[in-house]
N, C-alpha and C positions, 0 to 999 in steps of 0.2 A: 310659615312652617311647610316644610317639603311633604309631599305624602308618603313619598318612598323611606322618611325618615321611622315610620315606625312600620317593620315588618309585620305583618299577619300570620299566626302560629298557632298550633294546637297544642292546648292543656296537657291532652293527654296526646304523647307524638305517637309516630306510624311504627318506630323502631321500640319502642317500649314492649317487654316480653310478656305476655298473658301467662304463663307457667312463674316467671319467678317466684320466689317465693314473696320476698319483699314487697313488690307491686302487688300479690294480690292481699297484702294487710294493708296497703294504700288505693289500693280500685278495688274497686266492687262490679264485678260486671256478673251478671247471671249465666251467658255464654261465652263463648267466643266471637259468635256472629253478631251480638249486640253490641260489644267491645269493637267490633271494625267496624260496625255503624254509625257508632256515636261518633268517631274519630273525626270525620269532616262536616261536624251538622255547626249548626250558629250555635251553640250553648257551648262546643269545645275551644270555639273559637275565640283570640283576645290579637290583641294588638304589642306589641312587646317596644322596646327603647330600643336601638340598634346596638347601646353596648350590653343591655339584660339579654337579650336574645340570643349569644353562643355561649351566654354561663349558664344558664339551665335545660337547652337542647338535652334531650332524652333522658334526664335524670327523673330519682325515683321521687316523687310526688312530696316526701319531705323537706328534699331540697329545693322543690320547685315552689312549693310552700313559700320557704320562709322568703325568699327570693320576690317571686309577683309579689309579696306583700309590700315589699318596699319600693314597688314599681311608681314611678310620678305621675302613672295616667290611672285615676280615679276607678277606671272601669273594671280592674284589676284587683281593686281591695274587695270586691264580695268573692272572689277566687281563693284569697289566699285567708279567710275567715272559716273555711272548709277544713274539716279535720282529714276525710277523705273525699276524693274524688272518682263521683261513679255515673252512672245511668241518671240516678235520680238527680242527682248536683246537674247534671249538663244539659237535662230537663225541663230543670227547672230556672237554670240561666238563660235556657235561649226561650223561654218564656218570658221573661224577666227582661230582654233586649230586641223582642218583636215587638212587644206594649211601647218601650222606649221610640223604638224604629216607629210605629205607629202615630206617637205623641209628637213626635218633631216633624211628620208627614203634614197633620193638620193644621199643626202653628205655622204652616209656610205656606 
């Protein structure tokens, strides 16, 4: 398996509008400044397929929804079980992926 084969991407992208209207029935963010913060942490973070990866670039969270869902890489179905995606969701994934990152530290 190549490693460049599956790009690294954010949940929520950098070009996603905080004003819209749409995105904000799909995020939840409480600021602005915590919306740009979450944006590059480990809980926004996921791994994509090379061809999922330019069909949901910066779409609005329902389409990106149904999409991860149907992703091949496992790590991707607790994303797409998410009705919205916010602060607390990407929170509580990259808690959810240090413990992981942790557990596979000590088994080696």
């Amino acid at each position: 398996m190549r490693a460049d084969a599956y790009p690294l991407d954010t949940v929520l992208g950098e070009r996603q509008q905080w004003v819209v209207p749409v995105y904000q029935r799909h995020y939840e963010w409480e600021t602005e400044e915590n919306r740009q913060r979450s944006i590059d942490t480990m809980g926004n973070l996921t791994l994509l397929t090379e061809a999922l990866n330019p069909s949901i670039s910066n779409g609005p969270w329902t389409a990106k929804h149904e999409k991860i869902g149907k992703s091949l890489l496992a790590m991707n179905r607790d994303i797409a079980v998410e009705p919205v995606w916010s602060e607390a969701e990407i929170e509580k994934r990259a808690g959810t992926l240090s413990a992981a990152a942790n557990r596979l530290g000590k088994a080696t």
